[in-house]
N, C-alpha and C positions, 0 to 999 in steps of 0.2 A: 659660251658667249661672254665676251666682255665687255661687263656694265659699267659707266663712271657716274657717281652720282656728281651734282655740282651745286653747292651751296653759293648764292652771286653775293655780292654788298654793291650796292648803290657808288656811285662815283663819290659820292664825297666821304664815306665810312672806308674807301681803298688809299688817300690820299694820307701823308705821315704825319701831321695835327693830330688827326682823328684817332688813329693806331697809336700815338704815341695817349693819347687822354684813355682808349678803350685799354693800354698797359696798367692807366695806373687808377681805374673806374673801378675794375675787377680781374677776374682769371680767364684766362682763355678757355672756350670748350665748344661744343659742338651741337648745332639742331641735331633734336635722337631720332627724325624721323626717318634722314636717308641710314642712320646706321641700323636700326627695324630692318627696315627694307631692306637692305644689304645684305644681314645675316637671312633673311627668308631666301633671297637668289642664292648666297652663297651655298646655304642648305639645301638649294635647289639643283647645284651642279655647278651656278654659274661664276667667273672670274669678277669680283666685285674690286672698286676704289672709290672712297669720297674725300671730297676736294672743298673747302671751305675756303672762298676767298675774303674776308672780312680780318685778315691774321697776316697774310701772304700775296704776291702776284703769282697769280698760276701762268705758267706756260702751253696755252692750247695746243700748239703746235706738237708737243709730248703725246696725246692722247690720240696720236694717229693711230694705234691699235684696236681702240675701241669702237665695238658693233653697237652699242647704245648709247645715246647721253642721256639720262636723266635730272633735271633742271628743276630745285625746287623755289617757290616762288612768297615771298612777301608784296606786300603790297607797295614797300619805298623799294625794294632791289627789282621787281617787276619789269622796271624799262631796262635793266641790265640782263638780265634774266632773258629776254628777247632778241637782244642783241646776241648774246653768245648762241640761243638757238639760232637765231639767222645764219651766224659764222658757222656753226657746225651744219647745218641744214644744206644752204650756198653753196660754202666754198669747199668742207671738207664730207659734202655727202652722207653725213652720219643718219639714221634714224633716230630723232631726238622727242623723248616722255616729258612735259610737265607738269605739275602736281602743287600740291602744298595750297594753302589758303589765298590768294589774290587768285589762283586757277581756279583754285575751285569757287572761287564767287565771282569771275568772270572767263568762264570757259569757253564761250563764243570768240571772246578779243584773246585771247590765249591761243586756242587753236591753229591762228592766223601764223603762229611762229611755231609751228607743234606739228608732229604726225599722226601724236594721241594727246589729250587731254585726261590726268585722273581726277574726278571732283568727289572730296570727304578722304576718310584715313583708307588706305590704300593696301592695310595689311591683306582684305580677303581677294583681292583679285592680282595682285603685284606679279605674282608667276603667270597667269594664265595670260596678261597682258604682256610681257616680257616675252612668254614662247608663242604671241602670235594666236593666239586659243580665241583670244578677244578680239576683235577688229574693229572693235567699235570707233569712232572720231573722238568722240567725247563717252568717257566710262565712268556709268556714278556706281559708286561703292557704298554700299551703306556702313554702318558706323559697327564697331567691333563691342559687342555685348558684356564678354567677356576678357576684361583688358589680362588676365592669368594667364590667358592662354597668348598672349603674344608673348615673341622672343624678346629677350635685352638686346640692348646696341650694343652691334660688334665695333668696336674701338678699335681693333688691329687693321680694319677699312680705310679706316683716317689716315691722312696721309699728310695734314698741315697740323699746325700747333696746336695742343690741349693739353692743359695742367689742371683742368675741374671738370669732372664727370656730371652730366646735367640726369636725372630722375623725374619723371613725371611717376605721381602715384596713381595721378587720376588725371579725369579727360573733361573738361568744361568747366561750369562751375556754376552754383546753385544760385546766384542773384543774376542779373539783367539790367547792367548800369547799359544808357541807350548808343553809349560811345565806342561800347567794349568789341570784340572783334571776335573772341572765341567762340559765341556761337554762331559763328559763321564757319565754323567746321568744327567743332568739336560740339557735339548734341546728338544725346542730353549728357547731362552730370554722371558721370562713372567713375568707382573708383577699386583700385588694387585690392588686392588681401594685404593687410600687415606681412604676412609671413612671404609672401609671394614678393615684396617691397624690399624686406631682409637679403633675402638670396642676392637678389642686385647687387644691394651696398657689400655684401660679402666677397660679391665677382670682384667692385672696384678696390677693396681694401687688399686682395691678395695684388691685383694690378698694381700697384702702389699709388695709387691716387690721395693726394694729400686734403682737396678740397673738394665739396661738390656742393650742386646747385639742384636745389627742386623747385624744377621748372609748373610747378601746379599754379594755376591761377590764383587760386587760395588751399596753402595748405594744413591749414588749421580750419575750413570750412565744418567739418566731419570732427569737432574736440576728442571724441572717445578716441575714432580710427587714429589722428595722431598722438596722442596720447600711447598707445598700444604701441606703435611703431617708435616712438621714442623708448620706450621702453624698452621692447627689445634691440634696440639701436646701444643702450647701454650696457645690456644684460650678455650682449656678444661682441663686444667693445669692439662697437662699429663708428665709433667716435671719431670724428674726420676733425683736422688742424679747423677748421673753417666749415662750415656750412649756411648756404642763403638759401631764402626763400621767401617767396609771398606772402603775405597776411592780410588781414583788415584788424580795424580797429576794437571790435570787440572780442578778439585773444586778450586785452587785457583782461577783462572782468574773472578769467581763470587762472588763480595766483597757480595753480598745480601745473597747469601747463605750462605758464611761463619758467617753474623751475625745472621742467623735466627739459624744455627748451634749453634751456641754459646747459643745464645737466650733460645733454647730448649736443654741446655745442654749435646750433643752430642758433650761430648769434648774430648776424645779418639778416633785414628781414626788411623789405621797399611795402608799405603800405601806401594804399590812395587817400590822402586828404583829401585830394581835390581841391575841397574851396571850406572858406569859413564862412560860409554864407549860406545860409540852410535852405532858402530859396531853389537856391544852385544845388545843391544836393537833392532836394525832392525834386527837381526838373531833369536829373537823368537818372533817377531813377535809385540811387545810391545806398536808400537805408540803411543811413548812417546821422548822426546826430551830432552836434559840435561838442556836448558835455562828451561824448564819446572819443571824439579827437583829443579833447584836453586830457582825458582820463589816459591816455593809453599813450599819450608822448611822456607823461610823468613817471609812470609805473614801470617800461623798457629798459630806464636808465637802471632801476633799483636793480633790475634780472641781467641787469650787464648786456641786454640784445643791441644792437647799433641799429641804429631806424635811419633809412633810407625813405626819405619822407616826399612820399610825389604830389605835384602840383599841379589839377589843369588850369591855362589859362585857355580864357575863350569865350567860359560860359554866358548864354545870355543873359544873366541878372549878375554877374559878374563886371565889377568895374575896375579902374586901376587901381583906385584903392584896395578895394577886396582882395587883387592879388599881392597886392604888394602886405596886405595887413597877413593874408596867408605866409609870405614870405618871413615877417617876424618874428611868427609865431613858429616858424619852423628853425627860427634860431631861437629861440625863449625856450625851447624845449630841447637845447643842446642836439639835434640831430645831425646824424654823422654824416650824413651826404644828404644832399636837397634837388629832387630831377624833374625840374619845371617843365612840363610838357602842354606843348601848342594844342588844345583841342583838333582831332583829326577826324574829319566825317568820312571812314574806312566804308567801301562801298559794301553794300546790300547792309551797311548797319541802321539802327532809327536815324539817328541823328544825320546820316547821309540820303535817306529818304526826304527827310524835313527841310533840308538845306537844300535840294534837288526839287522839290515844287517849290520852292519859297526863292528859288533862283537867287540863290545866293552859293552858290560854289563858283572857284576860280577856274577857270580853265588850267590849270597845273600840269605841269608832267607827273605822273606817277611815283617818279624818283625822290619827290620831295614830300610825301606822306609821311614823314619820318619822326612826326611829333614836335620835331624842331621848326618849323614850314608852317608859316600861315595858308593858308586852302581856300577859305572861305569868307563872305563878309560878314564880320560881326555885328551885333547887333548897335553899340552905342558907342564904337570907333572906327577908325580906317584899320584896312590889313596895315597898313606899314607901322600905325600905331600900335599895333597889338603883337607885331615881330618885336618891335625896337623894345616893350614890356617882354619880351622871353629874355632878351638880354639884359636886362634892368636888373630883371630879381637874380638871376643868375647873378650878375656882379655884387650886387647887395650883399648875399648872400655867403662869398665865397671872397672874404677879404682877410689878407696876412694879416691882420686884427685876432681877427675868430681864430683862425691857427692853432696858438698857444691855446687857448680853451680847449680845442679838441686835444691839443697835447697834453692837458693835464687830469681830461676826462679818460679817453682812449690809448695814451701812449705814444712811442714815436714813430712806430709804422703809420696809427694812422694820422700822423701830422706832416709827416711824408707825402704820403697818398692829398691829403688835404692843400698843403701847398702847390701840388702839381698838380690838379684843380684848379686852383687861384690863379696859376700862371694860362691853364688853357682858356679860363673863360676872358681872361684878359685879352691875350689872342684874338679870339673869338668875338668879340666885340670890336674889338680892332681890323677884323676880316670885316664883321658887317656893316660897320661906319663907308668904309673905303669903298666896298663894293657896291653899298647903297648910291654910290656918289659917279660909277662907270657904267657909264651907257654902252654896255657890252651884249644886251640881252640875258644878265643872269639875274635870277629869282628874286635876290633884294631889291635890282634898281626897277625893277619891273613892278613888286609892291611898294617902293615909294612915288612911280611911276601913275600909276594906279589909284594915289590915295592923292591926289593935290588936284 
């Protein structure tokens, strides 16, 4: 049988802004969920392809061979995601599976564009659903125990661009901020063997992969396990040009990890501030502390890591100032990139529950969950004031001033990478001025619509 998987991007992450800012944000690479899955059918007998559109325009009209579509789902690509089943569904007859985290936390509204539904990780039923064994409408999977025993992403599946091999070591993660969206399919906390971790990065080094990404929620949750994995990441010079990943703020407090970090070139690392405002931290839950924040934007630069330093705005004890005094502080700490994100009440989370009796969610399209997208009413501004502040500290933030700073912290790539930044949010604020101001029906003039 031939299976395609299809990774969607929301209309505005397909448009050339956006593709050209996601060129120069980071490296191209790929959800590892449909290439799991891929390598299980392919092992299985079956002709596999996955297709990423976030990188490319796919040609549907090519995949007339195909007996499957498989359609994995976020929560902002969701209304695209739908549409493509509709098209293959409609007009080109296919039998079409979706999956992935917005299905699986709305399988009912998913269905409506589906033939099956998988809801949670899909490694133990994938073939039996695929050969028809299952017929279920809607199929829950429970959660894979032992994450060893699954396969790595098969890469030769892919079929659009990748220059960084993405790794999960583990699967959810041990805290419970009320925003967060993982465990909404990833639960509970599980994680890899060190050794079982190794063989991966072994596959992608003989592959010639130059960069890769650990895609963990937190992957220094576990200090010892990575610790150990760095180690042996040294000891088999498994050392990659680049490596990112997740962290919190208490990986400072361990000077030995931060050198083994360094050591094994995990020098990219997006931690959540959130907010300086300790209120706002104990109200979603964060345990995390402000002498924590301060501690640990000081101590990065000493281990040479570049902090990719994230911001929510939104929170209800959160005002403009607070974010904006966040913003400061995230250049006071020389942080190499700054990723203000809109508070998002991603559904079945707390905070989408709390906002959902308290009838304060927007009627929105799905497509604009994207972080970027106000959703919601805030508590002590209008939506359009609290868009117009995404753009604010973004521009603050990201001015040919700062530049040079980073160029003589970081070097010229990243002053490169940092200029063309400066030039997209400019842009970018120059899109939402203008479109705020066309009474077209799109999303800005509709929030400032909405707040007068």
């Amino acid at each position: 049988m031939k299976v395609i998987f299809v990774v969607p991007a929301a209309d505005i992450r397909r448009n050339a802004l956006y593709r050209l800012g996601n060129k120069i944000y980071g490296h191209s690479n790929s959800i590892v969920g449909p290439l799991i899955l891929g390598r299980i059918l392919k092992n299985a007998g079956h002709d596999v392809e996955v297709y990423e559109e976030m990188y490319v325009d796919l040609d549907f009209n090519k995949f007339g061979d195909a007996d499957l579509i498989m359609i994995y789902t976020m929560t902002s690509s969701s209304t695209r995601a739908y549409h493509i089943a509709d098209y293959f569904r409609n007009k080109k007859h296919k039998k079409v599976i979706l999956g992935g985290i917005h299905a699986s936390s709305m399988p009912e509204e998913a269905l409506q564009h589906a033939d099956q539904v998988i809801v949670g990780e899909a490694e133990g039923v994938i073939v039996d659903v695929v050969n028809g064994k299952i017929k279920n409408d809607i199929v829950y999977s429970k959660c894979v125990e032992d994450l060893d025993k699954i396969p790595f992403p098969d890469y030769s599946l892919l079929k659009t661009p990748c220059s960084a091999a993405n790794v999960m070591t583990s699967r959810g993660c041990p805290f419970s901020c009320s925003f967060c969206t993982t465990s909404r399919m990833f639960h509970p906390y599980r994680k890899r063997s060190p050794d079982n971790v190794i063989e991966e990065l072994k596959m992608y080094k003989s592959q010639g992969f130059k960069y890769v990404n650990f895609e963990d929620d937190n992957f220094t949750a576990d200090k010892n396990r990575a610790k150990e994995i760095l180690r042996k990441m040294i000891a088999n010079k498994l050392v990659f040009r680049e490596t990112f990943f997740f962290g919190r703020t208490d990986m400072a407090k361990d000077k030995e990890l931060l050198q083994l970090l360094h050591d094994a070139h995990l020098s990219r690392v997006l931690i959540g501030i959130e907010s300086l405002n300790q209120k706002s931290l104990d109200s979603i839950n964060k345990k995390q502390k402000i002498s924590d924040i301060r501690e640990c934007g000081e101590i990065l630069a000493k281990y040479k890591i570049r902090l990719i330093a994230s911001l929510v705005l939104g929170l209800d004890d959160d005002s403009k100032e607070d974010m904006e005094r966040g913003e400061e502080f995230c250049e006071k700490i020389n942080a190499y990139q700054f990723q203000p994100a809109i508070l998002t009440p991603f559904p079945k989370t707390p905070v989408y529950e709390q906002y959902k009796s308290e009838n304060r969610m927007l009627d929105n399209d799905w497509q604009y969950y994207d972080m970027m997208v106000v959703n919601f009413k805030p508590k002590y501004m209008s939506p359009y004031e609290l868009q117009s502040e995404f753009f604010k500290v973004a521009k603050l933030f990201y001015t040919f001033k700062s530049s040079f700073n980073i160029l003589k912290i970081f070097g010229i790539s990243a002053w490169v990478r940092r200029i063309g930044l400066w030039i997209a949010v400019k842009f970018g604020e120059l899109f939402f001025k203008k479109k705020s101001n066309t009474e077209d029906g799109n999303i800005y003039n509709k929030l400032k619509e909405l707040s007068t």
